[in-house]
C-alpha positions in Angstrom: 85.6 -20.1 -86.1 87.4 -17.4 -84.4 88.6 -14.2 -85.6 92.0 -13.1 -85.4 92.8 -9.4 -85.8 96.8 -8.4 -85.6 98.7 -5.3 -85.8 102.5 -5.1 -86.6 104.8 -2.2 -86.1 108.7 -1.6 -86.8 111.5 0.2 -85.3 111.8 0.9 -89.2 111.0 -0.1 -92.2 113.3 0.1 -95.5 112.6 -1.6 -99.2 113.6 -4.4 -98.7 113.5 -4.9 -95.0 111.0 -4.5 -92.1 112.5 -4.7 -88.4 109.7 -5.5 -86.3 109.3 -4.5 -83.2 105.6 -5.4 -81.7 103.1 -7.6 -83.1 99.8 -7.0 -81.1 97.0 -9.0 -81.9 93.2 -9.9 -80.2 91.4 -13.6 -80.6 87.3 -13.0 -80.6 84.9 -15.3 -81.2 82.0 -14.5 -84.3 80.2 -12.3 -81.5 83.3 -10.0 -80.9 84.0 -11.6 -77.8 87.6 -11.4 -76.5 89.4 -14.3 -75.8 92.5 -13.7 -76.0 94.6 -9.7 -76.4 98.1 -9.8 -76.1 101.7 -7.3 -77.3 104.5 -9.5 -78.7 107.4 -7.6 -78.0 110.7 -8.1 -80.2 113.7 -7.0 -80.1 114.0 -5.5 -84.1 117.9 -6.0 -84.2 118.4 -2.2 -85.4 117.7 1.3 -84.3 114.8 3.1 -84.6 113.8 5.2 -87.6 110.2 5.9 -88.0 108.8 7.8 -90.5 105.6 8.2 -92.5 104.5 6.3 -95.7 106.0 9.7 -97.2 109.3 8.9 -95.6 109.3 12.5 -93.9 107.4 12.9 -90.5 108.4 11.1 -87.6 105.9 8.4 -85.8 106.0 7.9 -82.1 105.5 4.8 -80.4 103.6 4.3 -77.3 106.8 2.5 -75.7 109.9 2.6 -74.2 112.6 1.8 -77.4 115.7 0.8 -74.7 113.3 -2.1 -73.5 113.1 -4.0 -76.6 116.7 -5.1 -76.3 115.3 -7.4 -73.2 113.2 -9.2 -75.5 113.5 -12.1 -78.4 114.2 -11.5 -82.1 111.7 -12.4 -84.3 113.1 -16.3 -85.2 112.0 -16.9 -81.5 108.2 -15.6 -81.5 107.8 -16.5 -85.3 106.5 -20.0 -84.2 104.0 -18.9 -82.3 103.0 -15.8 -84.6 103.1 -18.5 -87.7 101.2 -21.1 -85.6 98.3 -18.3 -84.4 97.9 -16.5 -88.2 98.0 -20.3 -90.0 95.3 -21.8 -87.9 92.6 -23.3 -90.2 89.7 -22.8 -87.3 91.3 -18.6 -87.5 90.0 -16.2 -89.5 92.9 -13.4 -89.9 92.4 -9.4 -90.6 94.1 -6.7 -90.1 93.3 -2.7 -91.1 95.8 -1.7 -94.1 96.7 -5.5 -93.4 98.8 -5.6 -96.7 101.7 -3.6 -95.2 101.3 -5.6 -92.5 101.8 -9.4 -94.4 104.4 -7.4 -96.3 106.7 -6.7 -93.0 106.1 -10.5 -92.3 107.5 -11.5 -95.4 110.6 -9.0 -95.4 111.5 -10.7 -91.9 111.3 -14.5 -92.9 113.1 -13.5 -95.5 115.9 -11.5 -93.7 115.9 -14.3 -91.5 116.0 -17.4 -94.0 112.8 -18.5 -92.2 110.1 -20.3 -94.1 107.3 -18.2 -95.8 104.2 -17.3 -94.0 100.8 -19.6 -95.7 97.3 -18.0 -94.8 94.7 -15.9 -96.3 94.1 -12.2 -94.8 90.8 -9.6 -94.6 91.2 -5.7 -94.4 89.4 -3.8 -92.4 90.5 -0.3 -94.5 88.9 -1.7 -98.0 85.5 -2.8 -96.1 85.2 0.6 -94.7 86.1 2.2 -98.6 83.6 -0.2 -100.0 81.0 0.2 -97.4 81.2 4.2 -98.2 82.1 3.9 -101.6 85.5 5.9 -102.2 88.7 4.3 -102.7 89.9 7.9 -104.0 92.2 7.5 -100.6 93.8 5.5 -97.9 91.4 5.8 -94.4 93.6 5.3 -91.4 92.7 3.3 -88.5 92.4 6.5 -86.3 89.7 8.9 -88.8 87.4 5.3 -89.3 87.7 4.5 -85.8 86.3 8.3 -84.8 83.6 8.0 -87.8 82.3 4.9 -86.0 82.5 5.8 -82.7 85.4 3.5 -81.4 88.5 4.5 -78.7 91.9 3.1 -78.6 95.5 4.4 -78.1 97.0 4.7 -81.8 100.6 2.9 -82.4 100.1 0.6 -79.9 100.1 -3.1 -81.7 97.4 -5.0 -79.4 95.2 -1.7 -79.2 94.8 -1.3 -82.7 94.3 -4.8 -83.7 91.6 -4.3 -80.7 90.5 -1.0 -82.6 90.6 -3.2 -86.0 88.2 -5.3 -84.3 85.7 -2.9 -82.8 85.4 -0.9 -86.3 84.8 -4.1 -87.8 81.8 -5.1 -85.3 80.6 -1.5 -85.6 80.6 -1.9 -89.8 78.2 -5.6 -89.2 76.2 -3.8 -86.7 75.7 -1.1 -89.1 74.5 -3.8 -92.2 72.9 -5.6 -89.5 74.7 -9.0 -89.8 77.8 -11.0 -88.7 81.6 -11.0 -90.0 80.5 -13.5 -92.8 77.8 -11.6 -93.9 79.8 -8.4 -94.2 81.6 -10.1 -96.5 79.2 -11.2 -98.5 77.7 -8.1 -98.8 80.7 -5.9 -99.7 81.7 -8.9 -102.2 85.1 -9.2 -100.5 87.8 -11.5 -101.4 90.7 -12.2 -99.2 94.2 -12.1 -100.3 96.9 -14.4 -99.6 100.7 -15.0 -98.5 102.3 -18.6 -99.8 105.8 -19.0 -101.2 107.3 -15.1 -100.3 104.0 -14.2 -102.8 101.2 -11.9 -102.0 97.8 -11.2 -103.3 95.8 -8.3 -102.5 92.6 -8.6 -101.0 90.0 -7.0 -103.4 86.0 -6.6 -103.1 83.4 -5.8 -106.3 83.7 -1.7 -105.5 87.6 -1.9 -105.7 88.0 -3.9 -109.0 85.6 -1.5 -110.8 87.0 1.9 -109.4 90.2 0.2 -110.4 89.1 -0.7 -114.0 87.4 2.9 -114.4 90.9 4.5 -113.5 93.1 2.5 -115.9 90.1 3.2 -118.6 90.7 7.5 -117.6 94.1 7.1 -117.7 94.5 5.5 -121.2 91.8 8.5 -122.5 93.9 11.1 -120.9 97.0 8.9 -122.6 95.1 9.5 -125.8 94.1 12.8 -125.5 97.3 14.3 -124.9 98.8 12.6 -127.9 96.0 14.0 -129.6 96.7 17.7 -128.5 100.5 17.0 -128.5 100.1 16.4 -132.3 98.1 19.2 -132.8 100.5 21.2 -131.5 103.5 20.4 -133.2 101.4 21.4 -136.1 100.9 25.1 -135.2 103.0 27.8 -136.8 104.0 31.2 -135.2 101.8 34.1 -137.0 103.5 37.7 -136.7 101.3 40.7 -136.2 98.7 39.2 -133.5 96.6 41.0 -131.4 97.9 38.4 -128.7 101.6 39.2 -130.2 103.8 36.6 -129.3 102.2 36.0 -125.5 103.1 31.9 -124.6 100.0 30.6 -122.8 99.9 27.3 -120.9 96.5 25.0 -119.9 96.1 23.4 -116.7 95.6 19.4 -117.3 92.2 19.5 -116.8 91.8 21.7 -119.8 94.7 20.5 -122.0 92.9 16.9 -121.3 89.8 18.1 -122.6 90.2 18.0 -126.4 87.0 19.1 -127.6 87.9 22.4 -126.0 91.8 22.8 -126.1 92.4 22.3 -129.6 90.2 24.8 -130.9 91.0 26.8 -128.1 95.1 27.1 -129.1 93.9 27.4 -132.4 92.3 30.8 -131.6 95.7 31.8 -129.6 97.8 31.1 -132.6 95.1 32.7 -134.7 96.1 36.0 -132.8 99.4 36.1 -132.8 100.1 33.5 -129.5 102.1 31.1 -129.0 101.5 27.8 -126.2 103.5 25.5 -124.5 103.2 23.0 -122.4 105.8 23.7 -119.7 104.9 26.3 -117.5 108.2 27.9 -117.4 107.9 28.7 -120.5 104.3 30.8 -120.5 103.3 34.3 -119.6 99.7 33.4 -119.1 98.4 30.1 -117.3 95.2 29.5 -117.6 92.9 27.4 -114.9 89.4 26.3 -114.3 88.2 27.2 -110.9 89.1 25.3 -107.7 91.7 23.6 -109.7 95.1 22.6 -107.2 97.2 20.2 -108.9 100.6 20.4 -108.4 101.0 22.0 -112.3 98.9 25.0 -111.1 100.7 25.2 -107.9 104.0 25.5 -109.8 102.3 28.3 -111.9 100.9 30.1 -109.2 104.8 30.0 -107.5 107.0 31.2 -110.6 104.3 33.9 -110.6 103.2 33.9 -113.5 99.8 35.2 -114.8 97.0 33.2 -114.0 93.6 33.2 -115.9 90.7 31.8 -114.8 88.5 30.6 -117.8 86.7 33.1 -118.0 89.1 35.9 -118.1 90.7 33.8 -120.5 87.8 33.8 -123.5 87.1 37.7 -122.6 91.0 38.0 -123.7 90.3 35.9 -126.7 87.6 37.9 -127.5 88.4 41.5 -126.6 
């Protein structure tokens, strides 16, 4: 078997269409020995607009844009890049790959061509199962420097190259081959037939998945559960907090073994709560918290608690 890492990039890339620009890929054998390292240079059909996954800061390429009008369009080198990727005796990967398959399937599409058919590894997701955190994306460039690999970012053949090293360097680090990295992180590839992708997913990622969707539907639960509370509470004149409108950050609004009883004291004392900071005089935060709800409190300057200061109020 060989292994075939690729890299794609874009002069720009939209919803519903992907104008590539460069696909780089390098042919190894099971030992990480090159065979084959090569830039496909296309000419996109478009201008250049790069931006981040954010849509905001510009990304520059390690080429010269006027040169890509020499080259062909991507109906010209899709037989070739069809032909390398569908090989049976080819194992492909790719770091983030799923962007990647995605921009393939955008162009066949925008060019009537027939659908891409082969199954795909990710180097990203074996690197976030191998150190257990899929709380965020790892780029190419951060796991590259954690392992100890060099390459010149943005350019398509170096960073399938740099796909490839990080790889070798996460079997060195297990102590096995490709295969056996797999095995070991539980991976499963995903898949392109028919314009339909699959995600590739590993034992780590279905399970951090599962536990999220399980947090979100008891956060869903407990803020109908405080929401009803709420709506419950009536205004009491003559408080010691007299009319004062207090907000929670989520992280104690979510927690309703604590925030219930804890409005219940405000309107006790003559508060009042709400749950749109605009609305409140005091906002109230556990330490270190930063979500964007605080951040909003913290800019319309309003008076911010931490929870301490916030029960020696209660209590005064």
């Amino acid at each position: 078997m060989r292994l075939v890492f690729f890299d794609i990039e874009c002069a720009s890339v939209y919803k519903t269409c992907a104008k590539i620009c460069a696909f780089g890929y390098v042919v190894c054998d099971e030992n990480f020995n090159i065979l084959e390292k090569e830039d496909i240079l296309i000419n996109p059909k478009g201008k250049f607009n790069l931006t981040d996954r954010k849509g905001e800061k510009g990304i520059v390429l390690p080429y010269e844009y006027s040169e890509f009008k020499k080259y062909p369009a991507f109906p010209a080198v899709y037989p070739r890049i069809k032909a390398l990727l569908e090989d049976e005796k080819n194992v492909v990967l790719g770091h983030a790959v799923l962007n990647d398959v995605k921009y393939l399937n955008l162009e066949t599409r925008r060019f009537k061509l027939p659908s891409f058919k082969f199954s795909f590894a990710d180097s990203q997701l074996f690197f976030m199962t191998l150190v257990n955190d899929f709380s965020r994306q790892f780029g190419l460039e951060h796991i590259a420097e954690e392992l100890g690999v060099e390459f010149t970012p943005h350019r398509a053949a170096d960073d399938a190259y740099a796909t490839m090293r990080v790889v070798e360097a996460m079997c060195k680090q297990l102590g096995c081959g490709y295969f056996g990295l797999k095995d070991k992180l539980g991976f499963i590839n995903g898949k392109i037939e028919n314009y339909s992708i699959s995600r590739p997913q590993t034992k780590g990622f279905k399970k951090y998945k599962s536990d999220c969707r399980k947090q979100k539907e008891e956060r869903s639960r407990a803020r109908v559960a405080f929401y009803n509370n709420l709506t419950r509470k009536r205004y009491k004149k003559g408080g010691r907090l007299g009319g004062k409108v207090f907000c929670f950050s989520r992280a104690i609004e979510d927690d309703i073994s604590l925030s219930i009883g804890l409005v219940d004291k405000i309107y006790e004392l003559g508060g009042k709560y709400s749950q749109h900071v605009d609305e409140c005089y005091y906002y109230v935060q556990p330490a270190g918290d930063n979500t964007d709800r605080t951040r909003k409190a913290a800019k319309a300057g309003k008076n911010i608690l931490g929870f301490d200061g916030f029960t020696e109020l209660l209590n005064d």
